[in-house]
C-alpha positions, 0 to 999 in steps of 0.5 A: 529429516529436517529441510531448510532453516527458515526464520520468521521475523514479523508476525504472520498467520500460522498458517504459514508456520504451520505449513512449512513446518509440515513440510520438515522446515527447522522453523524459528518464529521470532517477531520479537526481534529488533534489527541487530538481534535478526543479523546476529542469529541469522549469522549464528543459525545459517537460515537459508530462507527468511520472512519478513513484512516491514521490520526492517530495510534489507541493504547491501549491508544485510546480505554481506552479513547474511550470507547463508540467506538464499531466499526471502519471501515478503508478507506483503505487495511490493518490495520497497523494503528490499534492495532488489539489486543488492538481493540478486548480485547476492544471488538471493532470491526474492517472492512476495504475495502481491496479490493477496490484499488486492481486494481488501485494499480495493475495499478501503480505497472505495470506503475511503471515497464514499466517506470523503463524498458523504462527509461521513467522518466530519458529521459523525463527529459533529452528532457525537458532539451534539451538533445537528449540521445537515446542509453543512454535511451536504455531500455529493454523489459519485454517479457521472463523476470520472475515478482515474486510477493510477496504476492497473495492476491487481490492486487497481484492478480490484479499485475498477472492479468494485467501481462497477455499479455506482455510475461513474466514468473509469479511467486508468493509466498504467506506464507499464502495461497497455490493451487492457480497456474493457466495457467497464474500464478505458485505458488512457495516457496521463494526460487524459486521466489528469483531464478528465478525473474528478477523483484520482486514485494511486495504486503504484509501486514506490520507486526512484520514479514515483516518489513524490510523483504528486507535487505541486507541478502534477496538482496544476495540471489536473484540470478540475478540482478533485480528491486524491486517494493515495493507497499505496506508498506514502512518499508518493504523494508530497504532504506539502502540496497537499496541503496547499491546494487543499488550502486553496480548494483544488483539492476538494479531499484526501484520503490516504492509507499511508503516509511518508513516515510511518508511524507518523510520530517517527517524522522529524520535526519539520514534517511533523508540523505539516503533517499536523496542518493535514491533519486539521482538515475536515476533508481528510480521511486517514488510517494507519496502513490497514487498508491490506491487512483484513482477517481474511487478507492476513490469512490469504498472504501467508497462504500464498507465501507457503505455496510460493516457498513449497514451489520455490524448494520443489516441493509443489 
């Protein structure tokens, strides 16, 4: 007898399909519907549960006309493409894998650095170039140099973790959790992490708090000039500001996963044109929101979404 209908509307790792489809599941995979095309044949169907990673935003609208959803399991961290409140007055419940892509996002936020330090990019495309600029690709050493890293959850964590090794001073700040400095890592407020950093990454949640927590008036109150990385949401971090102060050298690097927009082509045409000034900069480094979608991470999230969905339905 067949359990729930469950509809998979964004590309997944088989794993999962297969999986839920071993457990009885009436399984439809289709990441080859557009925005209408899932509202209509949930409403045709009745899925029960849905999984999604980015295709779309799901408002209060979505669950006033897909009312038969019971959960949705996201293949991913966070839950930014969700209306959290508008899911739970609708009674949906909602589980992601927030902890499957921690250490590959934990990679990407260390290659990033050591790349922007090295001026890894700029001289390998001068070399291709037939340009052989050796003091002018001078680099710095991150040994004795102080990473605040905004944000201890498990992706932070994972930042710190592989930290260990190269010499250098961790600080973290997390508003929401506390106690967690050990013989490798010091917790710290704010202010302190603005202080003392001479690299500052951003491993937070996009919320009505964060967005465009790094302005103009969070830059001035770094005390030394530094580089950010920001791999976490794009709308975090303001472009603009970035811009300026790399102009005026307070910034010394940026390196960033995503971006406000995403894809970038998608951006209105007065971001657009700010967008293309970050993007002549020598001392930025950017990729297409990869730094959590590895082979082993695009399996790992599917797997621990179908023990999140067996346990949900009683069946683990």
């Amino acid at each position: 007898m067949l359990l729930q209908k469950v509809l998979i509307v964004d590309d997944v790792h088989q794993c999962l399909v297969h999986g839920l489809i071993a457990e009885n599941f009436d399984v439809h995979y289709r990441p080859d519907l557009n925005q209408n095309e899932i509202v209509s044949f949930i409403q045709s169907i009745g899925f029960e549960g849905l999984v999604i990673r980015s295709k779309m935003y799901l408002d209060q609208a979505f669950f006033e006309q897909c009312s038969s959803i019971e959960w949705i399991a996201r293949a991913g961290a966070g839950m930014d493409n969700i209306d959290e409140d508008a899911a739970q007055n609708a009674g949906v419940y909602l589980m992601n894998s927030e902890n499957a892509n921690s250490d590959a996002v934990g990679e990407q936020t260390l290659g990033m650095l050591l790349a922007i330090h090295t001026n890894l990019v700029k001289s390998h495309n001068e070399v291709v170039q037939f340009q052989w600029d050796r003091e002018g690709n001078r680099g710095f050493e991150l040994k004795g140099k102080t990473v605040g890293i905004i944000g201890y959850g498990n992706t932070g964590m994972s930042v710190a973790q592989k930290l260990i090794g190269f010499g250098v001073e961790i600080l973290a700040y997390d508003k929401y959790k506390t106690k967690f400095s050990d013989e490798n890592v010091t917790e710290v407020d704010l202010s302190r992490l603005l202080d003392k950093s001479d690299v500052i990454s951003l491993h937070i949640p996009l919320t009505k708090e964060t967005e465009n927590l790094v302005d103009d008036n969070f830059i001035n109150n770094v005390k030394k000039p530094f580089i950010l990385l920001n791999l976490s949401r794009g709308k975090i971090v303001d472009i603009q500001s970035v811009v300026k102060f790399l102009n005026s050298g307070k910034l010394i690097g940026f390196g960033a996963d995503v971006l406000p927009t995403e894809p970038p082509s998608k951006s209105n045409e007065i971001d657009r044109k700010m967008l293309q000034k970050l993007f002549d900069f020598k001392n930025v480094i950017l990729s297409p929101h990869i730094g959590g979608w590895t082979i082993e991470s695009y399996e790992r999230i599917s797997q621990f979404l179908l023990a999140k969905i067996l346990k949900y339905n009683n069946i683990m």
